[in-house]
DRENDO-1510 file (C-alpha; in Angstrom, 1 decimal, always signed):
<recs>
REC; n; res; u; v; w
REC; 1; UNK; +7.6; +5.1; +5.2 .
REC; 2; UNK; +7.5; +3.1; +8.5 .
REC; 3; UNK; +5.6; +0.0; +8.7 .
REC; 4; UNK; +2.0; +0.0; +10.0 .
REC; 5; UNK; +1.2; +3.7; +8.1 .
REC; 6; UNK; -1.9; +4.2; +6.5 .
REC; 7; UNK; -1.2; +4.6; +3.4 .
REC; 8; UNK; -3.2; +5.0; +0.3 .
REC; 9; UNK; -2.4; +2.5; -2.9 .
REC; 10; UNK; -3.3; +3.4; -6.2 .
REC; 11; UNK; -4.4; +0.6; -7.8 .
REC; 12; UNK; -6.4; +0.5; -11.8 .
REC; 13; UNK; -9.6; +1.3; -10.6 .
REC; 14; UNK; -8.0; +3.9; -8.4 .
REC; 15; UNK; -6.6; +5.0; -4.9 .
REC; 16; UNK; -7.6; +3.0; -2.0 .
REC; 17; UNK; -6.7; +3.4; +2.1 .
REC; 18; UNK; -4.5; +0.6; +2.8 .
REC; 19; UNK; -1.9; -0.5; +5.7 .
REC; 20; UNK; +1.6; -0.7; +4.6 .
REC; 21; UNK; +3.2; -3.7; +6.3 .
REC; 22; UNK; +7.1; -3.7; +4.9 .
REC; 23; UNK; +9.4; -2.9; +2.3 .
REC; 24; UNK; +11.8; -5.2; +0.7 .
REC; 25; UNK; +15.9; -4.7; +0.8 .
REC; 26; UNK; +16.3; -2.4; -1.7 .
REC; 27; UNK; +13.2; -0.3; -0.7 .
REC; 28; UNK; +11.7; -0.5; -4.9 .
REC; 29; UNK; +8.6; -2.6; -3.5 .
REC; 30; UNK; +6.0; -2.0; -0.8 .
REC; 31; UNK; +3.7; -5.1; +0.8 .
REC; 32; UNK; +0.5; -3.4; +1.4 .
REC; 33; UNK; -3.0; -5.0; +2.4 .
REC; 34; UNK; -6.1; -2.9; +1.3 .
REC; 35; UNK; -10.2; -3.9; +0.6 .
REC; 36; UNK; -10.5; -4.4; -3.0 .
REC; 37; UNK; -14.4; -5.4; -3.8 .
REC; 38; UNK; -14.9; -6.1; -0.6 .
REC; 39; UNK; -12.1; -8.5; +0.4 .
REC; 40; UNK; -9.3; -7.8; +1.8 .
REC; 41; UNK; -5.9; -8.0; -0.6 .
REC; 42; UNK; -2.4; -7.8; +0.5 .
REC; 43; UNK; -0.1; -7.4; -2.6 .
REC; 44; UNK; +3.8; -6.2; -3.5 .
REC; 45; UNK; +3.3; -2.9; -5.3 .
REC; 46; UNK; +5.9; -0.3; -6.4 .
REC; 47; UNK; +6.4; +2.6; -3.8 .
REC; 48; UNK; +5.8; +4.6; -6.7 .
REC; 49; UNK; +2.0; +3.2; -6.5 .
REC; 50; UNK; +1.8; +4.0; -2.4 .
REC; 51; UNK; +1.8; +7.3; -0.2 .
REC; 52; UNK; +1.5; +8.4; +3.1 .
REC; 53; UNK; -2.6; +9.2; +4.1 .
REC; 54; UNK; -1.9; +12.4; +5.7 .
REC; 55; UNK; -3.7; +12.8; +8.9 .
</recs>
């Protein structure tokens, strides 16, 4: 995924639209930032956890 996608990261409480801003080396983590009770978050996630919001 190329940085700046919208993206949708599944979090506990469930999927959420979010902006993926990088991934590190090895491509295992994501950095994402995403509203989570109404602040904004940025977090590492597993890529496993993020997907491309299809247009």
């Amino acid at each position: 995924m190329p940085p700046q996608s919208q993206v949708l990261v599944e979090l506990t409480e469930g999927a959420v639209p979010g902006l993926l801003l990088k991934t590190n080396a090895d491509g295992s983590s994501a950095l994402v930032t995403y509203e989570q009770d109404g602040h904004v978050a940025t977090s590492w996630v597993p890529v496993e956890k993020v997907r491309l919001l299809e247009a």
